[in-house]
Structures are given as C-alpha cells and as structure tokens.
N, C-alpha and C positions, 0 to 999 in steps of 0.2 A: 407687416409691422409686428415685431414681438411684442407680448404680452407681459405687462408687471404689476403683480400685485398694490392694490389698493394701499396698503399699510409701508409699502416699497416704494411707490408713486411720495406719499407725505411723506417720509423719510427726506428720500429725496430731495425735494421742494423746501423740507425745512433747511435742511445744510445752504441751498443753493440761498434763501432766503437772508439767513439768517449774518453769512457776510464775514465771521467770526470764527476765531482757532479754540476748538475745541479740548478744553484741556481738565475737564474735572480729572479729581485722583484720589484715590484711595492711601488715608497713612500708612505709614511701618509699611516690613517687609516682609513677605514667607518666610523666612529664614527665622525670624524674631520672634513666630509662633510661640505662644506657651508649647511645653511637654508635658505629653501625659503619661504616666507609666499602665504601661498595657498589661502588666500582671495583675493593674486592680479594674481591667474593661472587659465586657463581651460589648458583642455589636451592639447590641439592646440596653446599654448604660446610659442614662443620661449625661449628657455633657454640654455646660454653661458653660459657651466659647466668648471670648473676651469679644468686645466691644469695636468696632468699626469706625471711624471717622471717616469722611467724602467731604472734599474742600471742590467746592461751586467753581466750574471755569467759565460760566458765564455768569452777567445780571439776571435777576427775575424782578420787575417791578411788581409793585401793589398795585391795588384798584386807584384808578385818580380821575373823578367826574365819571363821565360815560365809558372809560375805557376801564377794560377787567383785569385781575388780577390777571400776572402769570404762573398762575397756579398747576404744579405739575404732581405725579405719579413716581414711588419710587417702590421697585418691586425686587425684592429680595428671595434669591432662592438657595438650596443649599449644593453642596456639589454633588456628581456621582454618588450612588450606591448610599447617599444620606437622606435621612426627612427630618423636619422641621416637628419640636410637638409645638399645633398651633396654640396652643394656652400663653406660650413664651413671646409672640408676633407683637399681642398688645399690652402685657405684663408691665413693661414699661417701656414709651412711648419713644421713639426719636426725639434729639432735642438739636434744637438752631442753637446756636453760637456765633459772636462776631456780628457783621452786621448783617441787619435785616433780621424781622421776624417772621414769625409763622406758626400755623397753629397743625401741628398731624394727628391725624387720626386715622384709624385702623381701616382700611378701603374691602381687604378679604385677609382670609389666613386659612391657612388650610398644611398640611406638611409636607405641599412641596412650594409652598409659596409663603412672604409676609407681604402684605402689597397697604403701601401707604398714601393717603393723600397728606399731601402738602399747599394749604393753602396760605399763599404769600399776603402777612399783613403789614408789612414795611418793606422798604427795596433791601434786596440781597445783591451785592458788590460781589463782581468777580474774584475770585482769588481771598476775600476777605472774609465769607462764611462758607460755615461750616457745621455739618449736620453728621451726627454721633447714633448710629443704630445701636442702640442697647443690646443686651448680652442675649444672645437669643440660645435655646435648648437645642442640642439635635439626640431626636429620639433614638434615632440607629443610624449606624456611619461604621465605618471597617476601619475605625481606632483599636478595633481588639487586634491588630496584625501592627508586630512594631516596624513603624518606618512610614507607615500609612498617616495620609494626613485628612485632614476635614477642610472645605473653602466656602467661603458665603459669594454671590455673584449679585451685584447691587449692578439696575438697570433702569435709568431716568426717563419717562418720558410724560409729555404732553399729560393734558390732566383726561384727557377722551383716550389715551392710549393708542395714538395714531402716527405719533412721530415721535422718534427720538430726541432728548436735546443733550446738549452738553458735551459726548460722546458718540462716538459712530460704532460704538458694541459696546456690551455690558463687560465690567472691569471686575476683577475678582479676586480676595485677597486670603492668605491661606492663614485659618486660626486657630487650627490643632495639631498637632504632630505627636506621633504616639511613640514612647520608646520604651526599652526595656530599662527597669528603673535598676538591677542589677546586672552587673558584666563580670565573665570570668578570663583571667588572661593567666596564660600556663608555659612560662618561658623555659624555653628548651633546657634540660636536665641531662647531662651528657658524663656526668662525676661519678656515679657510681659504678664500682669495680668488684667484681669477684676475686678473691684472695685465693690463688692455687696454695701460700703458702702458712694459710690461716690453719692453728693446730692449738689444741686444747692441752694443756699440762703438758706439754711436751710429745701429744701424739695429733700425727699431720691428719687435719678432718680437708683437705684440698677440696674449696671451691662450696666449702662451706659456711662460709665467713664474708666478711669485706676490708675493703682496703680503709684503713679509717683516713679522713683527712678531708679539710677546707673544704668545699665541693664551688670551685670556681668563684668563689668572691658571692654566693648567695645569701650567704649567712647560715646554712644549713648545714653542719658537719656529720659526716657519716661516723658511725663508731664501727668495730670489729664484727656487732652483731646489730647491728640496726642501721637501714639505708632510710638516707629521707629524701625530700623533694618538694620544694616550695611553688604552690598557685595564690593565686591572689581573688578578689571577690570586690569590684568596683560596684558602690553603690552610686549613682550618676545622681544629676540634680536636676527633679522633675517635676513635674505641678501635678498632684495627686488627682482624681475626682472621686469624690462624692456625694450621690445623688447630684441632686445638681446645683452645686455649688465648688467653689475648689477651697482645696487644703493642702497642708504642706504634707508631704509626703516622703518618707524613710524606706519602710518595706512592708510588704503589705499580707498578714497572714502569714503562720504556719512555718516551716523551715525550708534551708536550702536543700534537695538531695544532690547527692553528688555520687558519682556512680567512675569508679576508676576500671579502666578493663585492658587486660592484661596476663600474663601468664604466672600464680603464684604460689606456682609448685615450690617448697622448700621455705614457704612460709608461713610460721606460726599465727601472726596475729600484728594488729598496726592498733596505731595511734594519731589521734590530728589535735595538734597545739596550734600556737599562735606566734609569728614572729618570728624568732630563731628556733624554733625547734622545740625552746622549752617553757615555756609561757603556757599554763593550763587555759582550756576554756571553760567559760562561767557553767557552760553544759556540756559536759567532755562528751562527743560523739561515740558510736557503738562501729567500730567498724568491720562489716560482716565481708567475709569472703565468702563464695558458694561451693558448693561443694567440689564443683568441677574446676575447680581452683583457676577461672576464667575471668572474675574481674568480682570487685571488692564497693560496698556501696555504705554511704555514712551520712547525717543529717549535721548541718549547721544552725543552727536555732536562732531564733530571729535577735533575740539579746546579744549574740556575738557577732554579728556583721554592724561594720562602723557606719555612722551617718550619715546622709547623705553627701555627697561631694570629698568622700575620701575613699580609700583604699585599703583593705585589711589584707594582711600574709596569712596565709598557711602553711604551716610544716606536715606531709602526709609520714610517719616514721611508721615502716614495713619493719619487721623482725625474724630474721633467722633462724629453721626451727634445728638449726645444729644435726639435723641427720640427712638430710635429702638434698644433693647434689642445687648450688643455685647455677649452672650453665654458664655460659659463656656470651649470650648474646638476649635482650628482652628489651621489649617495649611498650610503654604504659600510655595509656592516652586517659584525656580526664573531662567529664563534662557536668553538668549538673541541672535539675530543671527546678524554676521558683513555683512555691505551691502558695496558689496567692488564692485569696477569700472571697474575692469576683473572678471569673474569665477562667479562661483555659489556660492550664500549666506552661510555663514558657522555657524552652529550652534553648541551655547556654552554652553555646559550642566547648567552649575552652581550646582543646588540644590533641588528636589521636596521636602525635608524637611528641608526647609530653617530656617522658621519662625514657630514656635508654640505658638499660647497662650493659656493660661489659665484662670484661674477663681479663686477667693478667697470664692468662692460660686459654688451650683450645680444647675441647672434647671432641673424639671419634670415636665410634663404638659400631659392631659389630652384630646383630640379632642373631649370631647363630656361630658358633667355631666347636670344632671337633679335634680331641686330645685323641684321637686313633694312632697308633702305634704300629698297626699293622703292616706286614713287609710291602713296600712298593707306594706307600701312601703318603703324603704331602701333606700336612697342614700346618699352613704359617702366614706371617702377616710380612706385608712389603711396606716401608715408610722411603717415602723423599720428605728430605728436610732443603728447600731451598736456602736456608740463610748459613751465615758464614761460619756459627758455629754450635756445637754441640743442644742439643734439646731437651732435659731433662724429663720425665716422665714418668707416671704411677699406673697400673691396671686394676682392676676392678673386676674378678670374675662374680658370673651371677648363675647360679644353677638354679635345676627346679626343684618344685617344692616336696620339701623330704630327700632333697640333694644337700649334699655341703661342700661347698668348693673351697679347695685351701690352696693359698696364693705360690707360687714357683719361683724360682729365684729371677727370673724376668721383670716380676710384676712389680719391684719397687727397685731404687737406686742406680735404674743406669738410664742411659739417653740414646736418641738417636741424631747418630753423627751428621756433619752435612755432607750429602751425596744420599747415598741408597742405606737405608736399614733391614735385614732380614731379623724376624723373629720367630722362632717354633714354636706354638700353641702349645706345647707341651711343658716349655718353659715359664708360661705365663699362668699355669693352675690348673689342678687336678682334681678330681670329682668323685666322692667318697662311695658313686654308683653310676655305670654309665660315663658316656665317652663327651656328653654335646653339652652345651651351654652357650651363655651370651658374653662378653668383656667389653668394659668402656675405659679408653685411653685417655687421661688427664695429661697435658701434655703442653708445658711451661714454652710457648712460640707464641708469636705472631699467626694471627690462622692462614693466610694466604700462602707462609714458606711450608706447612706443611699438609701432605698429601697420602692417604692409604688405603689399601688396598687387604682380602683377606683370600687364599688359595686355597683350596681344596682341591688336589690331584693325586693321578694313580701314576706309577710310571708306564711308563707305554699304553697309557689311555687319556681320553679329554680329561683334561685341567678346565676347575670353575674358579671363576675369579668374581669377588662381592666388593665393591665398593661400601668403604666405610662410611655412615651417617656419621653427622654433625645434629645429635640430638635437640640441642637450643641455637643451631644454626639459622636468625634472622627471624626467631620463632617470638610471635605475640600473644597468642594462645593456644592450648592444648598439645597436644604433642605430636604435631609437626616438624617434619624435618628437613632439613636439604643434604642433600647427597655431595660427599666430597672422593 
C-alpha cells in the first residue's frame, strides 16, 4: 500500500468531504500590473506593490451554539528571488468586504511569508465576500532587470493548517512589472549622399560636400555641408518607486548618453537640436568625437526629454570639414544609456544600422604605383566599366613626405569608356623626387559597373598585378577596406 502524507491524506478528505466547486479567485490580471521604471530600482529598492483582492468560492460560517466558527488560515508569500520586509505583513491588516465578517490578525511574518488568521464572526457567502490583502513591501525582487516582474501567491487553508480549502493550490497574481521608463527608436536613415560634384567657388572639392535635399519625408534636410539624421527618445508611462511608496514618474536623474559609432573621418564637428533639425535645446549638447575618428558621444539633459507618454525627435547634424575625402560608403549606429540616481545604468539599444551614407560616386585607390620610365617597364592601371556609358573621373596623387606630386593630364577631365580602360601611371602624375607614390580614383559610377586593377611589368619578365581598394568600401569604422 503506498504511503501519503498526513497533510495529503486532509487535503484529500477535505475536497472529498466538502462536496463543492472550488472556485475562489484572485482580481485583475498580470498584464494590468503597475510599471515600475527600472532606471530608478536595484534589487534592494523597496517596493509597495498594490493591493490584492480574493473573492471567497466557498461559505465559511460563524460560531452558532456548540458548533465553531470556520475559521481559516491565509498565507501569503512572495515570488521567486523576492522577500517580503516583514514590518509590511501587519502594517495594515486584510480587510472583509461584502458579506460576512471577520476579524484578522497577524498569525507570523517573516520575509518569505505573511500568514494571517481569519477568524469568521458572521457567515461569509460564496462568491459574495471578499477579502483585500493590503499593500505589502517587497524588500528585494529582480525589478532592477526591465521585463522582470514581482507576484504575491495567496494559499487558504484550515485554521490548524492541515487542509486546503476553497482551492486545490495556491493562486498567484502578478503586481509588479518593471520597465525601462525611456526607449530610443532610430529609423533607418538611407538619404544621405556624397557629392562627387560638390566644388567651392568654382573649384571641384569631389566627395567633399553632400547632396543637399529632403532626406526621405523625415523632416531633416541635408545641406551641402551638413548631413543630418533624426532618433527619437520615447519616455513610456510608468509608475515610478519611491522608498516605499509610488509616485509619478518622468525621468529619473542625471542625463541621456548617447554614444553614436561610426566612421567620421572628414568631419569637423556636430550638433543635436530638436525636431526638424533646427529647434535649439534648452541645454545644447557637447558632441565629442574621439580621436580615432570611431564614434562621437553627447548628453541629453533631463529638461529636454518630453513627459512621460510622449515622444521627442532628434536632429544628430554632422559637418563637413571641407578637406578630407567623405567616401562613398558609412554606417552609423546609435545607442544610449539612462544614468538614473538609483540602480544600474540602463542601456538602450536604439540602432547599429541607423544612418547609411552613400555616394553619387565610387573610390578605388591604389597603396603603391610607380612612374618608372625605364626601357621594358609597364606601369598602368586597367578599368572595366560595366555600364553603357562613358564614366567620368578625377585622380588624386599622394606622395611622401617631402615629395610633391603634380597632377598629369590623366588626372582630371576624361573618363572611362564602357568596355576596357587603359591608363599609364605616368599620365596620371609625376613626383618632384623619386618614382612611387599612392593615387585614389573618384570616379562618377555605380560601384558594381566598375572594376580596376593596377600592373606593374617588365617585358619579357613576370607582370604583378594589384587589385584596386575601395577605401570606404561597406566600411563602419576605421580604415578598413574591401578589395575590388
């Protein structure tokens, strides 16, 4: 004969006994949880979680002659990884509602339990009372992690603690839910252009500039020398804590950082407004790029993010430093973390492909070409241009230091045709000492139609051939390249 515990056995026996559908229930719903914002929680925050209601699915009669009340046990604990501080247990008491009374009083408490006697002194109706656990504290709970929630589990039984009533397991309802009281959202930025054909007073600075114009219906427009790009900074609507009591809650301490990373070689200096681009902030941000010209990082101050339950823009406007080549291809991603005055810093994804630019032009460039003259010697560059017609294109010699390379009748005003291009190194610039240097091709295409290549050969000995870099070829930081 198998064995069942004593407390299994009454169980048992009371259900079999009792003849009756057990339906007590807890109000609301998980879902309906207060929010608390977890930039103002560690685990160790107190938190005065709302109130609990349990509507009675069966009778409990009072004392009547010789026969005794049915007076029972209600014992409350908190959920995983939580404790109860027990000061909160009998701070203020359960209360009856509806019919039937009764008087409760504090049975133990301790912080992983509140445990109450309920003694019945008028009959409680099925379905008709109802008893209201006051707001009880939870000393620590893993509310400081947003998405984490906190749950109270209310368990009825017998007043000897021997058998269950009402319910055949403890019912449990969820009365915290912690979230990040700001969100950042960074919708894809795909508008801004490199100008191969951007020129100052009438002299061509190619791929130094931008294309100005609308940037997609954002409301951010690019100018000639300033690319912008709009995120946004959701303050959510949330039930703040503190100490232990709740308050309304906006933002909590100190500023936003916001940390943009990305490649931003060939730019001087930004700026962050509000809106369209041109709306100052009441605390105009400092926005520093590092030196490694790898990503750029700026403070939102707690006065320029909007109240809670709305949404504020941002315009990030990047600028131009009119000497240094901006590429052809970059990508910005944007995150930020809330520096709140309880709990651990909370970071906000945003977007690692926030901002893309582009180019109305392609660059390939060479690390190394040689103007040798010498009898039997080869150096020249090979272009395929896939598309249907003509490519226009600028060079760029770069010699070394204490060199001075002056540009060849190659290097500006002509193109490469579609089919095959040859060009002799010789014709693209010459070197006021020595034969070597470096060239980068600005080169007004599509980048897929065009293809190069650079030769260095003897006749009647091996030929080397160097495929040309795509310097900001797909490039997000520092100066990586892809080979074309």
């Amino acid at each position: 004969m198998k064995n069942f515990p004593i407390k299994s056995l009454a169980v048992a026996a009371s259900f079999a006994c009792a003849g009756a559908v057990l339906a007590g229930s807890i109000g609301g719903t998980d879902a309906t949880a207060p929010k608390y914002a977890v930039e103002a929680l560690s685990a160790s925050t107190p938190i005065s979680v709302a109130s609990v209601t349990y509507t009675m699915g069966i009778a409990r009669a009072s004392a009547t002659g010789s026969t005794a009340a049915q007076d029972f046990t209600i014992l409350v604990t908190p959920s995983s990884g939580a404790t109860f501080d027990p000061a909160s247990c009998d701070a203020i008491l359960p209360g009856v509602a509806g019919s039937g009374t009764a008087t409760i009083s504090i049975k133990r408490k301790s912080a992983a339990e509140c445990a109450y006697q309920v003694a019945v002194t008028s009959p409680m109706t099925a379905a008709s009372t109802t008893i209201t656990m006051a707001r009880l504290t939870f000393a620590t709970h893993t509310l400081n992690v947003a998405g984490n929630t906190a749950a109270v589990t209310l368990n009825l039984w017998d007043a000897n603690e021997t058998s269950r009533i009402d319910n055949a397991a403890a019912l449990s309802r969820t009365v915290a839910i912690s979230a990040s009281s700001l969100g950042l959202t960074a919708t894809a930025d795909t508008y801004t252009v490199a100008d191969v054909n951007y020129a100052v007073s009438g002299v061509a600075k190619p791929l130094l500039g931008f294309v100005a114009g609308a940037n997609g219906g954002t409301g951010v427009d690019d100018t000639v020398t300033v690319a912008k790009a709009k995120f946004s900074i959701v303050n959510n609507t949330v039930t703040a804590q503190v100490a232990a009591g709740n308050a309304s809650y906006a933002y909590a301490g100190g500023a936003l950082a916001v940390t943009v990373a990305g490649n931003f070689t060939g730019v001087s200096g930004g700026t962050v407004t509000q809106g369209n681009g041109t709306t100052a902030l009441g605390t105009p941000p400092t926005v520093a790029i590092n030196s490694a010209k790898t990503s750029a990082t700026f403070s939102i101050a707690v006065a320029d993010i909007g109240l809670a339950g709305t949404t504020t823009d941002y315009s990030l406007n990047l600028t131009a430093d009119g000497t240094t080549s901006l590429g052809t291809s970059r990508v910005f991603g944007v995150s930020a973390t809330a520096a709140p005055t309880t709990g651990a810093a909370v970071t906000l994804a945003g977007s690692t492909t926030w901002w893309t630019w582009s180019a109305n032009a392609i660059q390939l460039m060479s690390p190394y070409m040689s103007t040798d003259t010498g009898t039997g010697v080869l150096t020249r560059f090979f272009f395929t241009n896939a598309g249907t017609t003509a490519a226009s294109y600028s060079a760029s010699c770069i010699a070394e230091t204490g060199v001075t390379a002056t540009a060849g009748t190659a290097a500006a005003g002509a193109s490469l045709s579609p089919g095959l291009t040859v060009i002799k190194a010789t014709d693209l610039c010459s070197f006021s000492t020595g034969i070597r240097g470096a060239v980068t091709f600005t080169i007004n295409a599509p980048a897929a139609n065009i293809k190069g290549i650079y030769n260095l050969g003897f006749n009647g000995n091996a030929s080397s051939f160097l495929p040309l870099t795509r310097p900001y070829g797909a490039q997000t930081t520092g100066a990586n390249a892809s080979v074309e």
